[in-house]
C-alpha positions in Angstrom: 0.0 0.0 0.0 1.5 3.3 -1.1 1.5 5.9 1.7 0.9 9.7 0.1 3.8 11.2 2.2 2.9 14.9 2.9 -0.9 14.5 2.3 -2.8 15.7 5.7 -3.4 12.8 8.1 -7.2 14.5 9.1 -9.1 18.1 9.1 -7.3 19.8 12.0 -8.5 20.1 14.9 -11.3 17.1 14.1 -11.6 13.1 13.8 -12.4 13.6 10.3 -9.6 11.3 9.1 -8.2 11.5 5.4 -5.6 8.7 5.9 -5.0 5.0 7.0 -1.6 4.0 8.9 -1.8 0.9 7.6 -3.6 -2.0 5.2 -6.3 -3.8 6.8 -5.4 -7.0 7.7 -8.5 -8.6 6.8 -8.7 -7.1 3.1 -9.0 -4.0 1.7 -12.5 -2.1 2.3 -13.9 -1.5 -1.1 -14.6 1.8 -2.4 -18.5 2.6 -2.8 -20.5 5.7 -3.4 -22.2 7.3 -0.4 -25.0 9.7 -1.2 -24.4 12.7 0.5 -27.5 14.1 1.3 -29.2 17.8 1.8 -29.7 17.9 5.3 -25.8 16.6 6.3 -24.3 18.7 9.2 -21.9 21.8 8.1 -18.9 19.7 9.7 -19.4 16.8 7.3 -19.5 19.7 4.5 -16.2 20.7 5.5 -14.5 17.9 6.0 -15.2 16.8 2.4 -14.3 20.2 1.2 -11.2 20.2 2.5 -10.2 16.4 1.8 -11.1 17.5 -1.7 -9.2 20.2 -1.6 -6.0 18.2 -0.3 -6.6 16.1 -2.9 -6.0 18.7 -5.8 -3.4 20.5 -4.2 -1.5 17.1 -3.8 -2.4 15.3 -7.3 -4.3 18.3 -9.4 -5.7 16.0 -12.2 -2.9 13.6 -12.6 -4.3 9.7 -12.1 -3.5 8.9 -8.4 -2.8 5.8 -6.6 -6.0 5.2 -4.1 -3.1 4.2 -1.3 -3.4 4.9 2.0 -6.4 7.5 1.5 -9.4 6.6 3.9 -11.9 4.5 2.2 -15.1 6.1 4.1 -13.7 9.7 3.0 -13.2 8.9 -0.6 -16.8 7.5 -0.8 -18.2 10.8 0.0 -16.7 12.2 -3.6 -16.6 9.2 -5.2 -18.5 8.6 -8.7 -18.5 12.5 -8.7 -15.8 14.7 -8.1 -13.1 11.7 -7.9 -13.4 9.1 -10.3 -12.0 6.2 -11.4 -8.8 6.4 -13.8 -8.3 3.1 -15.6 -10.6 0.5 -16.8 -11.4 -2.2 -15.3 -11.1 -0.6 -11.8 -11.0 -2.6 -9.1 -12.4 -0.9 -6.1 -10.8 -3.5 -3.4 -7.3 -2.8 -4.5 -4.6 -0.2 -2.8 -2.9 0.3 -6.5 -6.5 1.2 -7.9 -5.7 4.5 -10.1 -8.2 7.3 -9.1 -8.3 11.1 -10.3 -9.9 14.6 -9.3 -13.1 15.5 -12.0 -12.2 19.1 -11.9 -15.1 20.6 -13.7 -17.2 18.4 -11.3 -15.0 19.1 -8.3 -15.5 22.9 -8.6 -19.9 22.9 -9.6 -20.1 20.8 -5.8 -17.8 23.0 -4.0 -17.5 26.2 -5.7 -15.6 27.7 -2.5 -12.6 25.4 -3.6 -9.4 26.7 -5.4 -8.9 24.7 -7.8 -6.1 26.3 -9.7 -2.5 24.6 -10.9 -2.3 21.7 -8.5 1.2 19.9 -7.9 0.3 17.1 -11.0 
C-alpha cells in the first residue's frame, strides 16, 4: 500500500480522518458511493471540502494511486468529483488509479481553489 507522504493525516483540529496507517489485515475495504444528502451537518460539508481540496493541491488532475487515502472519506466524492482512472477498476485494490473530476469538483464546491495543482 502506497503511503501519500505529505498528504494531511485529518481536518485539523477534528476526527475527520483522510488517511489509513496501515492495510487492513483482513482485506482491503472497497470503495463505494455514499450519497451525501441535503440535510448533512456543516462539519461533514467541511471535512469533504477540505479532503477534496488536499486532494488537488497534492495530485491536481494527474491519475492517483488510491493508497493509504481513507476509504469512508473517498466515498463521499466518489463517482462525482473523484473518479476512477483506468478500466477495469478494481475498487478493493490499494494500486487502484483514481483522479480529481475538476469541472465536477468545482460545480459541488464552488468555494474550492482549484487552480495549478502539484500534478
Amino acid at each position: 500500500m502506497l503511503k501519500h507522504r505529505g498528504f494531511p493525516g485529518r481536518l485539523p483540529g477534528t476526527d475527520y480522518q483522510f488517511t489509513i496507517r496501515r492495510a487492513n489485515p483482513r482485506g482491503v475495504t472497497p470503495l463505494q458511493r455514499r450519497e451525501r444528502h441535503v440535510d448533512r451537518r456543516p462539519a461533514d460539508r467541511q471535512a469533504d471540502a477540505a479532503f477534496l481540496q488536499a486532494l488537488w493541491e497534492h495530485f491536481g488532475d494527474a491519475p492517483f494511486e488510491r493508497g493509504n487515502l481513507d476509504a469512508g472519506r473517498l466515498g463521499w466524492l466518489f463517482g462525482r468529483e473523484v473518479v476512477p482512472a483506468e478500466d477495469p477498476f478494481d475498487p478493493e485494490n490499494y494500486d487502484a488509479l483514481l483522479r480529481v473530476d475538476r469541472a465536477v469538483a468545482q460545480a459541488s464546491f464552488p468555494e474550492l481553489t482549484l487552480d495549478g495543482g502539484s500534478a
